[in-house]
N, C-alpha and C positions, 0 to 999 in steps of 0.2 A: 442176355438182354441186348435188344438189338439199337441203334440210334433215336430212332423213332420211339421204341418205349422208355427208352432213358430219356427223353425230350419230355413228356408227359408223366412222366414220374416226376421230375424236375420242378415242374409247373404244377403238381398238385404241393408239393413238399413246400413250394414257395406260401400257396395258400391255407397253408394248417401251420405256419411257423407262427408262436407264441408272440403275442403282442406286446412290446414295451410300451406300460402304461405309467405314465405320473398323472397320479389323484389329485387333486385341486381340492377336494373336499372331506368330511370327518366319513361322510355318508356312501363314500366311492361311487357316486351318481355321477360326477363331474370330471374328466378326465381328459389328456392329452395323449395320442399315439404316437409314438416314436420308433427309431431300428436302434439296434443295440449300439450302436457306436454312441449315437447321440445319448442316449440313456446312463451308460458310463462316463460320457465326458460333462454330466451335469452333477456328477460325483454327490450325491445326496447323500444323507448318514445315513444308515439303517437303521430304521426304529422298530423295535420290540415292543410286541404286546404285552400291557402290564397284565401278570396275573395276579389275581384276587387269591381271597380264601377260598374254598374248596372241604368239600364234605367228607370223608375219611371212612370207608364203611367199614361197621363194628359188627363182627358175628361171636356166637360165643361157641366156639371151637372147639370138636373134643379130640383130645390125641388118642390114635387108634393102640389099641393096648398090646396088638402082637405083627410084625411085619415075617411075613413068609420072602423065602430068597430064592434066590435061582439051586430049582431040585438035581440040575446038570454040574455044581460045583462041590468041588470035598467040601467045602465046608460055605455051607448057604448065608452067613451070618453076615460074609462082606457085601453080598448083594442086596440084603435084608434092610441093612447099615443104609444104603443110600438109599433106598425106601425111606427110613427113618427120616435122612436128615431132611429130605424136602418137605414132611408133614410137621416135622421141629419147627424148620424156616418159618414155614403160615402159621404157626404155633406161635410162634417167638414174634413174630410181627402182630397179630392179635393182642398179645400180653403185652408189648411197648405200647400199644396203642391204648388200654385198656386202662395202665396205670401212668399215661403223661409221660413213658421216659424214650418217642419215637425221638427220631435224628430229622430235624427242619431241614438239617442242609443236605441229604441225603437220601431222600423219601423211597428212592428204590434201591438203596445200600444193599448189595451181596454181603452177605456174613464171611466172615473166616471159619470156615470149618474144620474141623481138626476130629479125625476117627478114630479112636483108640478099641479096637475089637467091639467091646458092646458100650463104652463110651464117647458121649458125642460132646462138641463143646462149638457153641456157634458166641463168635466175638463180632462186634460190633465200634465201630471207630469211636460214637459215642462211649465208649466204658461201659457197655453194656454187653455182662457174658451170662452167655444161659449154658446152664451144665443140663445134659440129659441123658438116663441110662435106661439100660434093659439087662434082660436075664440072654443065656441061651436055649435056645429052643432044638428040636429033632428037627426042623424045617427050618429055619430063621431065628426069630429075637422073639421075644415076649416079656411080658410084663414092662412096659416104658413107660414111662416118666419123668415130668420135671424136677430133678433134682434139687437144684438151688436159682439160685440168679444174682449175680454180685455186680455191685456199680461202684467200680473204679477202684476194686477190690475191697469193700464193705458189703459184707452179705446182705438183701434185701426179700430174700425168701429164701425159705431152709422146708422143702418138702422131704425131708427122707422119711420123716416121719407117718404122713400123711400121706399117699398118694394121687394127688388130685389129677384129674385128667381134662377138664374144664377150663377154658380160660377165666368162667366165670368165680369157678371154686378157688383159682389162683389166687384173681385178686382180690379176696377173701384175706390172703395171710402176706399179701406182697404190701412193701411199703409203697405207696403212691409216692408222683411226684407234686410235693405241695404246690409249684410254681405256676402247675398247669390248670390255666383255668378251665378249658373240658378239651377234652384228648380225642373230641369227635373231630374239631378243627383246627388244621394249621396252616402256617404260611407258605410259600415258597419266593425264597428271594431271586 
């Protein structure tokens, strides 16, 4: 680049640099322009937008009954495994939601996951652990299922017996959380 187009480079860079604005009003119609120095040296606090409640969308999920694995490994069942846990996680997130016991202060909480060959256990900082198993399959995993789900080590659903694959069949036999008055909406602080 030669003098002359760094010159005019310069001069367009100057006229596309971000405006330091202070608002005068709620409506941001009313404004004052400034350069960055003067906009730091008026040291304002930063205010955050309060957020409200907010709407939580509820499906009712079914867990897919058999995960195929990678056909290129001796044994297909570890790659199967992490198939499983990510249909678990939206599993496991529909069901807190479903029965009141989601995490407010954590709304996008990653689980702890823990894989034990064809057992899966996703924990939650809440106290909230979901057990989920399968069979092995010639290709991958079969037969999966919600096993149990315990809060705070008090079992609150015991599927061995039942095998439901529904979120809605879940909370059928899962203890709700009485506290919550509807588990469509919550807060964020």
């Amino acid at each position: 680049m030669n003098a002359r187009e760094q010159a005019e480079y310069e001069e367009k860079r100057e006229r596309v640099k971000p405006a330091y604005r202070l608002y005068l009003d709620e409506e941001r119609t009313r404004f004052i322009e400034m350069t960055k120095e003067e906009y730091e040296a008026v040291g304002l606090p930063v205010v955050q937008e309060e957020v409200g409640m907010f709407k939580l969308s509820y499906r009712n999920r079914s867990l897919p009954a058999s995960f195929v694995g990678n056909g290129r490994d001796e044994s297909p069942v570890a790659s199967a495994m992490k198939k499983y846990r990510a249909e678990a996680m939206r599993f496991a997130g529909q069901v807190m939601l479903a029965t009141g016991y989601f995490n407010t202060r954590l709304p996008t909480e990653q689980p702890k996951t823990e894989i034990n060959y064809t057992e899966l256990r996703l924990s939650y900082s809440n106290g909230i652990v979901f057990y989920f198993v399968a069979d092995r399959s010639r290709d991958g995993v079969c037969g999966c299922y919600l096993q149990r789900i315990t809060l705070d080590g008090k079992q609150i659903y015991n599927g061995c017996f039942s095998r439901y694959s529904s979120v809605d069949d879940v909370l059928q036999k899962t203890q709700s959380n009485g506290e919550c008055q509807n588990a469509h909406y919550h807060f964020i602080e």
